[in-house]
C-alpha positions in Angstrom: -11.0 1.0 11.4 -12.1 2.8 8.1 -13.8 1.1 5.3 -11.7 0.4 1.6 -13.7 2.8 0.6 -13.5 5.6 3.2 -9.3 4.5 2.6 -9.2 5.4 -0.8 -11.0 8.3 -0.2 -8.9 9.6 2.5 -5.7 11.5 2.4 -2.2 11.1 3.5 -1.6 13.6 6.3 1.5 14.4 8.7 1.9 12.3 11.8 5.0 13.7 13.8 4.3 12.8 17.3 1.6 10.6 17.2 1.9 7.0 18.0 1.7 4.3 15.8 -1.0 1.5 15.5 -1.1 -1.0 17.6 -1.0 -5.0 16.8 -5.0 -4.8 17.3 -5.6 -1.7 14.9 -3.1 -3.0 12.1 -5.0 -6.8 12.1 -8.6 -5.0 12.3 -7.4 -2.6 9.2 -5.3 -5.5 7.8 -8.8 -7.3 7.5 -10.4 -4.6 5.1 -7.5 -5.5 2.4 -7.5 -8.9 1.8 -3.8 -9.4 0.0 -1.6 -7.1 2.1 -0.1 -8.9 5.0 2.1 -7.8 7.9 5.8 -8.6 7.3 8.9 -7.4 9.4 6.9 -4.3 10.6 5.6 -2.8 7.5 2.3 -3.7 5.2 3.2 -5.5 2.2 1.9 -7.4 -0.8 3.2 -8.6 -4.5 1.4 -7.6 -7.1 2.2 -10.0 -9.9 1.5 -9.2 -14.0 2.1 -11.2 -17.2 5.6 -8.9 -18.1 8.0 -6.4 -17.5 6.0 -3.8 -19.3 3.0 -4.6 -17.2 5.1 -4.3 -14.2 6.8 -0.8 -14.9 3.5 0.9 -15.6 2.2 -0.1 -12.6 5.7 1.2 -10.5 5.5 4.5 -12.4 1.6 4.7 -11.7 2.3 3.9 -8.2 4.9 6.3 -7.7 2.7 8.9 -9.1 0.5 8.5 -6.6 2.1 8.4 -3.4 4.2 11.2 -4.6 0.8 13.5 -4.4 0.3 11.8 -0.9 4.0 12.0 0.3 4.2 8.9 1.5 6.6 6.1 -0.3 6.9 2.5 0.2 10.1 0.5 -0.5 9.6 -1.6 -3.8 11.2 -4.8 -4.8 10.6 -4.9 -8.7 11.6 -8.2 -11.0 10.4 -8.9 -14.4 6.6 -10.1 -13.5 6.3 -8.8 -10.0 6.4 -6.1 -7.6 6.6 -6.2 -3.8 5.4 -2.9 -2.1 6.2 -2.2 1.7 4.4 0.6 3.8 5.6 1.6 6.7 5.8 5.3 8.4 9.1 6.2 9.6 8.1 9.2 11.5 6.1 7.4 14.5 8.3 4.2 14.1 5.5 1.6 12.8 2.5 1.5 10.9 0.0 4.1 10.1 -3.1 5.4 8.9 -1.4 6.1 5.8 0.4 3.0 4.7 -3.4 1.6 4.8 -4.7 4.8 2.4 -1.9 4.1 -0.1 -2.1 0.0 0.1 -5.9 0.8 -0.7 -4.9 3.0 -3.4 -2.1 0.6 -4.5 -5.0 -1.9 -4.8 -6.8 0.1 -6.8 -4.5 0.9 -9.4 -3.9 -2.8 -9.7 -7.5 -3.1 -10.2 -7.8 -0.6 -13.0 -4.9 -1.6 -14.6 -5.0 -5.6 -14.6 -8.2 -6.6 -13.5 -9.3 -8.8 -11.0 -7.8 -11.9 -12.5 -4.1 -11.1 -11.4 -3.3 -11.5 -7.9 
């Protein structure tokens, strides 16, 4: 289990035949980010902001950044929310790197709202 910090300092790597986690590893790593949740075999969480506007900017600074770590979620955006899904499709559950771009998601919530907005 790696730290939030030792997370968002990691990097997304390739995992082609290598297993996934197991329900022990995702609940021990699940415990190290407090509002993601397992759901339907992915990570997920809904970051919620005061408008559309609000909302966008964090999508597009989201997608920024799991473009550089080529890994993408699946995103449900409305008007004041946005619900982001990890989940790695190449060893058929969840990895490593769904938990360093969920800490990273955090993050940019954190920069760009605060920690007021949940």
């Amino acid at each position: 289990m790696r730290t939030a910090a030792e997370l968002l300092a990691a990097r997304c790597r390739p995992l082609e035949g290598r297993p996934a986690m197991d329900d022990g590893q995702v609940a021990a790593q699940l415990a190290v980010l407090a509002h993601w949740q397992l759901t339907d075999g992915a990570i997920s969480r809904t970051f919620r902001f005061a408008g559309y506007f609000e909302t966008i900017a964090f999508v597009n600074a989201l997608a920024w950044m799991v473009h550089g770590e080529d890994h993408h979620p699946d995103l449900r955006v409305g008007h004041d929310r946005c619900e982001v899904r990890f989940s790695t499709h190449s060893v058929g559950g969840i990895s490593e790197n769904d938990f360093i771009c969920a800490a990273k998601a955090d993050a940019i919530f954190e920069r760009r709202c605060g920690s007021a907005a949940a």
